[in-house]
C-alpha positions as CSV (number, residue, x, y, z in Angstrom):
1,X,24.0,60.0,44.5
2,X,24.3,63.8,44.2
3,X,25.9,63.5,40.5
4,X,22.7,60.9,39.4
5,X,20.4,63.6,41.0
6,X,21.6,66.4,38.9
7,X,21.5,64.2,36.0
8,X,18.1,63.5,36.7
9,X,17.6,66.8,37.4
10,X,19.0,68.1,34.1
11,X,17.2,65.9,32.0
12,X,13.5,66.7,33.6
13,X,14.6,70.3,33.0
14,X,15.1,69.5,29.5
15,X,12.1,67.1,28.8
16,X,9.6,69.6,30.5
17,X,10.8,72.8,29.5
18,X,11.6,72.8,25.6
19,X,8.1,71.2,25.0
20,X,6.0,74.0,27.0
21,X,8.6,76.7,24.7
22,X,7.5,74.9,21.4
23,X,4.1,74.9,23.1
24,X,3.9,78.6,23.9
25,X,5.4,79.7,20.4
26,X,3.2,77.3,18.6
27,X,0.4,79.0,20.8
28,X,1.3,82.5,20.0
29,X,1.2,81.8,16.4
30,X,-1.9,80.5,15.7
31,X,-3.5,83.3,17.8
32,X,-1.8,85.7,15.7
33,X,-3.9,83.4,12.7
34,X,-6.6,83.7,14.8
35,X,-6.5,88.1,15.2
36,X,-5.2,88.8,12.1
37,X,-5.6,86.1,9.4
38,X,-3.1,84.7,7.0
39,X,-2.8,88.9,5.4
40,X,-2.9,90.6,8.8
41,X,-6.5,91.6,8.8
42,X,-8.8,90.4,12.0
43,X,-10.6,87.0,11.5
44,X,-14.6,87.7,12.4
45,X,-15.6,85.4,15.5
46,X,-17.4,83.1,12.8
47,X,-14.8,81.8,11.0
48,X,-12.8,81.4,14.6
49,X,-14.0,77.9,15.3
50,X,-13.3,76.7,11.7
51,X,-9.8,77.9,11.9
52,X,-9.3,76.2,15.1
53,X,-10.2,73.2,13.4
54,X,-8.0,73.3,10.3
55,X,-5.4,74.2,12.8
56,X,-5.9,71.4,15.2
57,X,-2.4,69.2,15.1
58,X,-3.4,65.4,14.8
59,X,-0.6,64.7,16.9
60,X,-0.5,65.1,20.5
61,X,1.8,63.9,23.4
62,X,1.1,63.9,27.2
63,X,3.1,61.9,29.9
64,X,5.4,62.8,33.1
65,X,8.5,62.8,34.5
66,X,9.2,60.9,37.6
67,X,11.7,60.5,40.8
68,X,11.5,58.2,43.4
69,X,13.4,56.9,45.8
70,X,13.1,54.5,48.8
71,X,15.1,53.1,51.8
72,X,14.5,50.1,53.5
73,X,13.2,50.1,57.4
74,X,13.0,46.4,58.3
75,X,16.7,45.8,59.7
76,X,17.6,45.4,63.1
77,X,19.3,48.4,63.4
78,X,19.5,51.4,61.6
79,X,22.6,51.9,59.7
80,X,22.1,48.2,58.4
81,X,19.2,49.6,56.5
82,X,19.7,51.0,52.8
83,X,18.5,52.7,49.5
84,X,16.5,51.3,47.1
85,X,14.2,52.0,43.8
86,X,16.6,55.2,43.5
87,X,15.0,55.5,39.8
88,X,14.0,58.5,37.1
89,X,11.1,57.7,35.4
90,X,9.8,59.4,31.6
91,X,6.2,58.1,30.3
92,X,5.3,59.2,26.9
93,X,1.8,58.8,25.8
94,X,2.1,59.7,22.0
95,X,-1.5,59.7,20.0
96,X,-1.5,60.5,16.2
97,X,-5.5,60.8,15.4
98,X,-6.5,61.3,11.5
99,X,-10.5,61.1,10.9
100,X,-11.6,57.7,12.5
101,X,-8.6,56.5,13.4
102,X,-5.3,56.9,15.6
103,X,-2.5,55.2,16.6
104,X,-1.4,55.4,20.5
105,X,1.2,54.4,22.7
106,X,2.2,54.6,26.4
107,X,6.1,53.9,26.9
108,X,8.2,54.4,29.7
109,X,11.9,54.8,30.2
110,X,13.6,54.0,33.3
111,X,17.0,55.2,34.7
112,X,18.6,53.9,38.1
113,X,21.5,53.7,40.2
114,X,21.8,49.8,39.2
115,X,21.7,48.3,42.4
116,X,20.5,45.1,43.6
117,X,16.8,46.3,44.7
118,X,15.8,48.1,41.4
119,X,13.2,46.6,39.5
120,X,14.5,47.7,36.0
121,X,17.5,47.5,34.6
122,X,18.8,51.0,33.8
123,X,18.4,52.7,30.7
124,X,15.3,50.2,30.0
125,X,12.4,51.0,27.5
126,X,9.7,49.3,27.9
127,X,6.6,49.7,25.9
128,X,3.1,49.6,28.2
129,X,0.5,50.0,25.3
130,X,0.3,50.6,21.3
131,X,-2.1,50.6,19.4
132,X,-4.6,50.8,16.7
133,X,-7.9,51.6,17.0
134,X,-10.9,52.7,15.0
135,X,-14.7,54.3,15.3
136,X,-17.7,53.4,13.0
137,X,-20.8,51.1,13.2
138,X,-17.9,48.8,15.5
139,X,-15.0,50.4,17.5
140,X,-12.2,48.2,17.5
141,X,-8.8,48.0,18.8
142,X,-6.0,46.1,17.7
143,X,-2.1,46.3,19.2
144,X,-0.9,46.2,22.8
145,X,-3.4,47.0,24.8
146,X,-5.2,47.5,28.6
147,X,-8.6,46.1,29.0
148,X,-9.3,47.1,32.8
149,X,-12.6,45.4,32.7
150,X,-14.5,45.5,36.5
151,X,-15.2,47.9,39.2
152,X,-13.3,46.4,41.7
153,X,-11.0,49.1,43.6
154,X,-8.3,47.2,44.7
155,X,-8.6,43.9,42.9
156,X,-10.4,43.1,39.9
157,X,-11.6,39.2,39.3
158,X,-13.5,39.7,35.8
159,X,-10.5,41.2,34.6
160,X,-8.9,38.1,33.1
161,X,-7.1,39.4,29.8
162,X,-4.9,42.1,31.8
163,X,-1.5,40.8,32.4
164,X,-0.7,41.9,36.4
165,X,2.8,43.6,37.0
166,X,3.7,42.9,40.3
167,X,7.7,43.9,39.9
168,X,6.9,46.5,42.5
169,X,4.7,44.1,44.6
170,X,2.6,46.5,47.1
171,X,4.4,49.8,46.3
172,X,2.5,50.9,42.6
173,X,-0.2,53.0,41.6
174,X,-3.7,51.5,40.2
175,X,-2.4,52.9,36.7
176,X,0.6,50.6,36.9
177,X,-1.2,46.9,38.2
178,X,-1.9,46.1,34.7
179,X,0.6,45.9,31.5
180,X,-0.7,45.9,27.9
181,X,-1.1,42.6,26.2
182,X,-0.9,42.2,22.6
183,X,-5.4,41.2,21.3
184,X,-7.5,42.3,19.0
185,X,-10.9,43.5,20.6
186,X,-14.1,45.0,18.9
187,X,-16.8,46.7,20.9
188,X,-20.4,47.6,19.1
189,X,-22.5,50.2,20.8
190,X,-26.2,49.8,20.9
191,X,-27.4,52.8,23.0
192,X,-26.4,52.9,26.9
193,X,-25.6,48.9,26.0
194,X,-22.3,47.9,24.4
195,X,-21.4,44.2,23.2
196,X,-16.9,44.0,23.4
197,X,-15.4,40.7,22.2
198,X,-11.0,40.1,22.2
199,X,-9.0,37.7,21.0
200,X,-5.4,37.5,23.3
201,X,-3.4,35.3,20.8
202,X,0.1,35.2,22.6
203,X,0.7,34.9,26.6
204,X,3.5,36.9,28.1
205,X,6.0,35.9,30.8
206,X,4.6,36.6,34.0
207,X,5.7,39.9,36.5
208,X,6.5,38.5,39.6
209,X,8.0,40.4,42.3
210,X,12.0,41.4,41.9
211,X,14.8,43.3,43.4
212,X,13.8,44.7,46.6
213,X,10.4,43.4,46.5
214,X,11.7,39.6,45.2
215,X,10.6,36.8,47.6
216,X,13.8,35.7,49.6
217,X,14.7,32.0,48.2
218,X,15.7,29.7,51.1
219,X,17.7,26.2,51.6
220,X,16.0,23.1,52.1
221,X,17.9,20.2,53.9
222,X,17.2,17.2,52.6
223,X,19.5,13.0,53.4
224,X,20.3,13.6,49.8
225,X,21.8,17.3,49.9
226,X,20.6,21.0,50.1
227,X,17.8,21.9,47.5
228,X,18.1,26.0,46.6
229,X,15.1,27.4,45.6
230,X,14.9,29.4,42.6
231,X,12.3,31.6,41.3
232,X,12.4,30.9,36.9
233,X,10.7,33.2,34.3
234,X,7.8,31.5,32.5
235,X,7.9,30.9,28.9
236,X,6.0,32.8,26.3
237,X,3.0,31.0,25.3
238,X,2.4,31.3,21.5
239,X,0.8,27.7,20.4
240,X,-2.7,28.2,18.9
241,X,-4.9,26.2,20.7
242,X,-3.6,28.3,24.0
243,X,-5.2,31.5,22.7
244,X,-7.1,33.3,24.9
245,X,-10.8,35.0,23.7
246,X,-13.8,36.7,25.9
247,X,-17.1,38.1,25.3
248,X,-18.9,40.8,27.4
249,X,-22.0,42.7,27.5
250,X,-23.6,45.5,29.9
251,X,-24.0,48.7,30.3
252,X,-26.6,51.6,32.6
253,X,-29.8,50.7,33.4
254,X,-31.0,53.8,35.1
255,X,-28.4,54.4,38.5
256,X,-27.2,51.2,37.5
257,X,-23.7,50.0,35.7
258,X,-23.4,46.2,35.2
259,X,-21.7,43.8,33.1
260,X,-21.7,39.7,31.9
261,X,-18.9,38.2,30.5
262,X,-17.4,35.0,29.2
263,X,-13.5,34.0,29.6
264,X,-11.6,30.8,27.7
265,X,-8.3,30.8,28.2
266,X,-4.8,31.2,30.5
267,X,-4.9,31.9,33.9
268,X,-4.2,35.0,34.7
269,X,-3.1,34.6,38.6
270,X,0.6,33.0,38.9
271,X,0.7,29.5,40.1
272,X,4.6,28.1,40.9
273,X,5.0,24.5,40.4
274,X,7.8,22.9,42.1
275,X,10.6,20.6,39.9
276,X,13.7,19.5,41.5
277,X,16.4,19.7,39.1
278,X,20.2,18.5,39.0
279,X,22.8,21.0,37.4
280,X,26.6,20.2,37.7
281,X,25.9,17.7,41.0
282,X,24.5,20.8,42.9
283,X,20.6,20.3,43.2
284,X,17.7,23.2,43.2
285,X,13.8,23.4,43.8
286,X,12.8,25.0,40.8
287,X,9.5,27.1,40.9
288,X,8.1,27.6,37.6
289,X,5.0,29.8,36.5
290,X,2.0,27.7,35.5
291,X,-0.6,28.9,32.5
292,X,-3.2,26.2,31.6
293,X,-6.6,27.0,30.3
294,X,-9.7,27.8,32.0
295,X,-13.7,28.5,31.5
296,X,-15.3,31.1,33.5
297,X,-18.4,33.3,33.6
298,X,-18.6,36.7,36.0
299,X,-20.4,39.9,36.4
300,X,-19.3,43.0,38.2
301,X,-22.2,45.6,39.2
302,X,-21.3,49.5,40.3
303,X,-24.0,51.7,42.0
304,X,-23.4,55.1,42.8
305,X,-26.0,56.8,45.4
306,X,-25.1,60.4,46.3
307,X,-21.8,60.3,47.9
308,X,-21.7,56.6,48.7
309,X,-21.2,54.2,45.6
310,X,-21.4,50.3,45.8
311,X,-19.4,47.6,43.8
312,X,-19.7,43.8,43.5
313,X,-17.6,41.6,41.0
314,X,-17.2,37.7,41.0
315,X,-16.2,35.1,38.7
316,X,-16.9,31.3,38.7
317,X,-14.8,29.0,36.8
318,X,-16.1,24.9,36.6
319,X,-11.6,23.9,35.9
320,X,-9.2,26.5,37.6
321,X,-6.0,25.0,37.3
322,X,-4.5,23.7,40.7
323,X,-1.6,22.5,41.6
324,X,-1.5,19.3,44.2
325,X,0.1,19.6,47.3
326,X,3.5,18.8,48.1
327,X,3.8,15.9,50.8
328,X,7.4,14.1,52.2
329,X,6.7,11.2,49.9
330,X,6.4,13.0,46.7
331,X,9.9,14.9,48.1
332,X,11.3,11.2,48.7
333,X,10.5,9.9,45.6
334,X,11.3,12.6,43.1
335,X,15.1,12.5,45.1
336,X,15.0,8.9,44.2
337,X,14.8,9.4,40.4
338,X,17.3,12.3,40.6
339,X,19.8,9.8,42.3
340,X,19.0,7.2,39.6
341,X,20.4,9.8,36.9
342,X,17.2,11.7,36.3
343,X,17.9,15.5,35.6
344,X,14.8,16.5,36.5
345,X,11.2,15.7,38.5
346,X,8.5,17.4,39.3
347,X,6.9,17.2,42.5
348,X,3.8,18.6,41.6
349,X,0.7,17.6,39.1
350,X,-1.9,20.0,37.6
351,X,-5.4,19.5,38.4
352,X,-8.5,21.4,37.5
353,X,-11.0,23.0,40.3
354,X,-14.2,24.5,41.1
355,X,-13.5,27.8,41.6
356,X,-14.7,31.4,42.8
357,X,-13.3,35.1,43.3
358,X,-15.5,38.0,44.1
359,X,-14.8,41.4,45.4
360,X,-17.1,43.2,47.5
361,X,-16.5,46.8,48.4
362,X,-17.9,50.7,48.3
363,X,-16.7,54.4,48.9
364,X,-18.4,56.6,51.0
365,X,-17.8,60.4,51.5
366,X,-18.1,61.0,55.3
367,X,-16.9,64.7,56.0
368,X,-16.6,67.9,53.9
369,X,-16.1,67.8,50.3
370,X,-13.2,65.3,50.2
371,X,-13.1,63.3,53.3
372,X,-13.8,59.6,51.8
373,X,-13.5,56.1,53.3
374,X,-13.5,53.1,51.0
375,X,-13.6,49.4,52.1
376,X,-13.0,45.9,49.8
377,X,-13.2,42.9,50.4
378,X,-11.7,40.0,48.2
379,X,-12.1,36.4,48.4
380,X,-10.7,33.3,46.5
381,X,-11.4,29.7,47.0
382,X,-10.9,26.2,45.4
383,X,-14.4,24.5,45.9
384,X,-12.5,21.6,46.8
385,X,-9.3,22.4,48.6
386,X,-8.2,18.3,49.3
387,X,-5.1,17.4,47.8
388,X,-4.3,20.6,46.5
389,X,-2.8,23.8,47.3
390,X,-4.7,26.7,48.3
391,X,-5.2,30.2,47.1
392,X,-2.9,32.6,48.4
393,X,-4.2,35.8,47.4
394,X,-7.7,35.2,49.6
395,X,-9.4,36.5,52.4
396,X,-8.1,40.0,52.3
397,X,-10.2,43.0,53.4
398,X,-9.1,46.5,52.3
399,X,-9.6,49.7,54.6
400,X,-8.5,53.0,53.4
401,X,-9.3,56.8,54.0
402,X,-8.5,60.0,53.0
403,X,-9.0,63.5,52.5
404,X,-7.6,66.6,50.9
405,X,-6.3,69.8,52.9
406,X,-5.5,73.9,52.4
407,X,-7.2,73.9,49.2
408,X,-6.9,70.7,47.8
409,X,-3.2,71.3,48.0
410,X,-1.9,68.6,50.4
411,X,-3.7,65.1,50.2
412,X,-3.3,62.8,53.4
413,X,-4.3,59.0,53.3
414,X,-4.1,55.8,55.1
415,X,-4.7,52.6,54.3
416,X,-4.5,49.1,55.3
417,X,-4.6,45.6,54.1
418,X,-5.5,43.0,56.9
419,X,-5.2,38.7,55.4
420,X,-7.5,36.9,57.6
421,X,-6.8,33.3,56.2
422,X,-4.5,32.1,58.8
423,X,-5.4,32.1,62.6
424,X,-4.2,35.7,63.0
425,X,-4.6,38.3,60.6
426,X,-1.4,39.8,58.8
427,X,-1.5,43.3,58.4
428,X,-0.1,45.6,55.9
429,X,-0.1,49.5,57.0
430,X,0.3,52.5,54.6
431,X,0.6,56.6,55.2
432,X,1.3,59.0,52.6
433,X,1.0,62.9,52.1
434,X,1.2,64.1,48.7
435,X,1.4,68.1,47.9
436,X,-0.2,69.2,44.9
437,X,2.1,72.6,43.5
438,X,-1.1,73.0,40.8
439,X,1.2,73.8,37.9
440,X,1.9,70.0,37.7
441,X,4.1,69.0,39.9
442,X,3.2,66.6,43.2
443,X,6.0,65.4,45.9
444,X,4.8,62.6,48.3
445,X,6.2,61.1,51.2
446,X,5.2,57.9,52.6
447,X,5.9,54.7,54.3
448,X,4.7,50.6,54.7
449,X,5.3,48.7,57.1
450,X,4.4,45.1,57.4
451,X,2.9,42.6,60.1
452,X,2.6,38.8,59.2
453,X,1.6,37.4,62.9
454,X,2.9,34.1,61.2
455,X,0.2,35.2,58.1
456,X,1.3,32.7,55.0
457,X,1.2,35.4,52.8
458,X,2.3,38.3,54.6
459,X,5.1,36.4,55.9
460,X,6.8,36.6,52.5
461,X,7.4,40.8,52.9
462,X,7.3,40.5,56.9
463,X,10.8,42.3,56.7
464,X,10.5,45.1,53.8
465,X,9.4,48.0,55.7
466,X,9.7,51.1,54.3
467,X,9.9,54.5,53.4
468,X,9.7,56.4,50.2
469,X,9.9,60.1,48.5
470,X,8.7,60.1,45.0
471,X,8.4,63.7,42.7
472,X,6.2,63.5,39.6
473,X,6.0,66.4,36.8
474,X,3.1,66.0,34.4
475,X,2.7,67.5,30.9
C-alpha cells in the first residue's frame, strides 16, 4: 500500500505541477506581448483586448486528479473488515474551440490495487463524453454525450436518454450518475424558449453495481439440484427499429423554469429477467438486463423564491415494460424442460404497463449564508401491479442538510435515504466533512451505514457499511 501511495503520489505531482509551469511561462510571455509588443515598445490599453484575442489558445484542458479509498464496516468484528476502492483517479476534459465549433471530451483513467471490490479494472480508460457540437440559427451536438434533462436533485424521471452508472451504487457524486451515450441532438433557441430534439441510435450495456458494491448472488435449493444465481452483462442494442428519439420544449416564464417532453424508446431503468440455464450438468438462475421499447410524456417544473426553490418532475408511460412474477409453478415447469434436454428456460415473460414516476422535492436555506436543507421525494408505480413484479426503486424520500464552516473552508453534511415500501422503512445514513485548502485541493472523510429492517431493497447493501477518505486536486 505505501509503494502504490507514492506512486500515486508521484504521478499527481507530475500531472498537476508541469501544466501550472507551462501555464505560468506561457502566462509571463504573453504579458511581456502585452507591455512591450512584438519590438519591445509598450502596447497602448486599446489594442490590449485585441491582442488578448489573437492570443487566446483554442485549446484548453481542465480536469482533476483523484484518491480515494475505503474500508468496509459491516463485519462482525473488526479485523474481519477490509480495504476497498483503494483507487487514483485522472479526468481530463480536453475542448479544442475554432469559430462555431469545438470538439470536447471528458475521459477518465483509473489505477487500483486490483482487488476484488474495485469497480475498474486497473489501468482502465474509459471515455465519459466526446463530442461535436456547433452554434448558429440551431445548436447541435453530435458524439458521446450527457443530456441531464430535469430538475430532480436526487433522481431524475424525464431524464430517459442518460445511461445511469451505478458501478459505485450509493457511494458517487451527481457528476458521476450519468455516462455519455452516443446521439445526435439539435436544440433551436427562440428567446427564453428553446425546442431540443436527439436521436440515441445504439443502447449500451447496462452499469449495474460491481466489486464491493455487487449484489451477493445466493443458492437456491431446488428436488432437481442447486440453481446459482448469476448477475450477466446485457447486450448492446444496435438493430434499427430499437433506436431511441425525444422531443422537448420549455424554458422561463417569469420566476418560472418548465419543460414538456416526448420519449420513444429503451428503458432506461434495469429490469433482470430470470432464465434457468444448464452448463456442463451444473444449473444457474441467470438474471439478464431487459431493454424493450416504451412511450412516455413528462414535465419537470423548477421555482426558485428567495432562498427556498421548488421542483416537480413526472413522467407517464401508457407500456413500461414489466416483467411477470415468478411463482413455484413457473420454477417446476421450466426444471421440467431442462430435465427433458432443454439448455435453457425462462421463467419470466415481458408485459407492458401503465406506468408513473415523479419526483417531488425543494431546498431551503434555513440559517446564515450556507446553512441549507433539501428534501425529495421519489415515487414509481406499475398502474397495475397483478401478475407482475414491482418497482424496486419507489417510495423513497430524501433528507439532507448542510452547511459550510471557518470561512467556507470546512463543509459538513448529512443525509439520509429512508424506503418506505415495505412495512418498515429501510434507512440509509450518510456524514461527510470535506476541507476546502482554496488553491484546489479538497480532502473528505465520510461514512454510510445501512438499515434494511427487512426493506426489499435495502436489504441487498444491509451489510456494506462504510467508511471512506477521498483527496481531489482540480486544475
Amino acid at each position: 500500500m505505501k509503494i502504490f501511495g507514492k506512486i500515486a503520489l508521484f504521478l499527481c505531482f507530475c500531472v498537476f505541477i508541469a501544466p501550472g509551469i507551462l501555464f505560468a511561462q506561457t502566462e509571463e510571455e504573453l504579458l511581456d506581448q502585452l507591455l512591450l509588443g512584438d519590438g519591445g515598445e509598450e502596447v497602448t490599453t486599446e489594442n490590449e483586448d485585441d491582442l488578448l484575442v489573437e492570443n487566446k489558445s483554442p485549446f484548453s484542458l481542465s480536469g482533476f486528479g483523484e484518491f480515494e479509498s475505503g474500508v468496509s464496516m459491516g463485519e462482525d468484528s473488526f479485523e474481519d473488515n477490509s480495504f476497498f476502492k483503494n483507487h487514483g483517479r485522472i479526468k481530463l476534459k480536453p475542448s479544442y474551440e475554432i469559430g462555431s465549433i469545438r470538439a470536447y471530451g471528458d475521459i477518465d483513467f483509473f489505477t487500483n490495487s486490483g482487488g476484488s471490490g474495485e469497480t475498474r479494472d486497473s489501468g482502465s480508460l474509459e471515455c465519459v463524453e466526446a463530442y461535436i457540437e456547433g452554434s448558429g440559427a440551431i445548436l447541435w451536438k453530435i458524439g458521446k454525450q450527457r443530456f441531464n434533462w430535469g430538475v430532480g436533485d436526487s433522481y431524475q424521471p424525464t431524464d430517459l436518454f442518460d445511461r445511469p452508472d451505478l458501478r459505485d451504487s450509493f457511494m458517487r457524486d451527481n457528476d458521476d450518475r450519468y455516462t455519455g451515450v452516443y446521439a445526435v441532438s439539435l436544440k433551436y433557441l427562440m428567446g427564453d424558449y428553446a425546442v431540443e430534439a436527439a436521436v440515441r441510435p445504439v443502447t449500451e450495456k447496462a452499469l449495474g453495481p460491481v466489486g464491493f458494491y455487487a449484489v451477493e448472488t445466493e443458492t437456491i435449493h431446488t428436488a432437481s439440484g442447486n440453481l446459482s444465481t448469476r448477475y450477466q452483462d446485457s447486450n448492446v442494442i444496435t438493430d434499427l427499429d430499437k433506436v431511441s428519439a425525444g422531443i422537448r420544449f420549455g424554458g422561463t416564464s417569469g420566476i418560472v423554469d418548465w419543460h414538456l417532453m416526448y420519449y420513444s424508446g429503451m428503458n432506461r431503468d434495469l429490469l433482470y429477467r430470470s432464465t434457468i440455464r444448464s452448463e456442463s450438468s451444473d444449473l444457474y438462475l441467470d438474471l439478464q438486463p431487459v431493454y424493450k421499447r416504451m412511450n412516455a410524456v413528462g414535465s419537470d417544473l423548477c421555482i426558485p423564491l428567495s432562498k427556498f426553490n421548488v421542483r416537480l418532475e413526472g413522467i407517464f408511460s401508457p407500456d413500461m415494460p414489466a416483467l411477470s412474477s415468478i411463482t413455484n409453478s413457473d420454477l417446476a415447469a421450466g426444471l421440467t424442460s431442462i430435465g427433458a434436454g432443454a439448455s435453457s428456460a425462462d421463467l419470466q415473460s415481458i408485459k407492458h404497463r401503465e406506468y408513473f414516476n415523479y419526483t417531488a422535492g425543494f431546498d431551503i436555506n434555513l440559517w446564515g449564508d450556507d446553512g441549507t436543507v433539501y428534501l425529495e421525494w421519489m415515487q414509481a408505480r406499475y398502474l397495475n401491479e397483478d401478475n407482475v413484479e414491482p418497482i424496486l426503486l419507489t417510495d423513497i424520500l430524501v433528507l439532507k442538510a448542510e452547511d459550510y464552516l471557518f470561512n467556507q473552508f470546512l463543509k459538513l453534511s448529512a443525509s439520509s435515504l429512508i424506503r418506505i415500501r415495505d412495512k418498515k422503512p429501510g434507512v440509509t445514513l450518510k456524514g461527510e466533512a470535506e476541507y476546502d485548502f482554496k488553491n484546489g485541493m479538497t480532502m473528505a472523510v465520510g461514512t454510510y451505514a445501512f438499515i434494511s429492517n427487512g426493506d426489499e431493497y435495502i436489504d441487498m447493501i444491509d451489510d456494506k457499511d462504510l467508511a471512506y477518505l477521498e483527496m481531489k486536486f482540480e486544475f
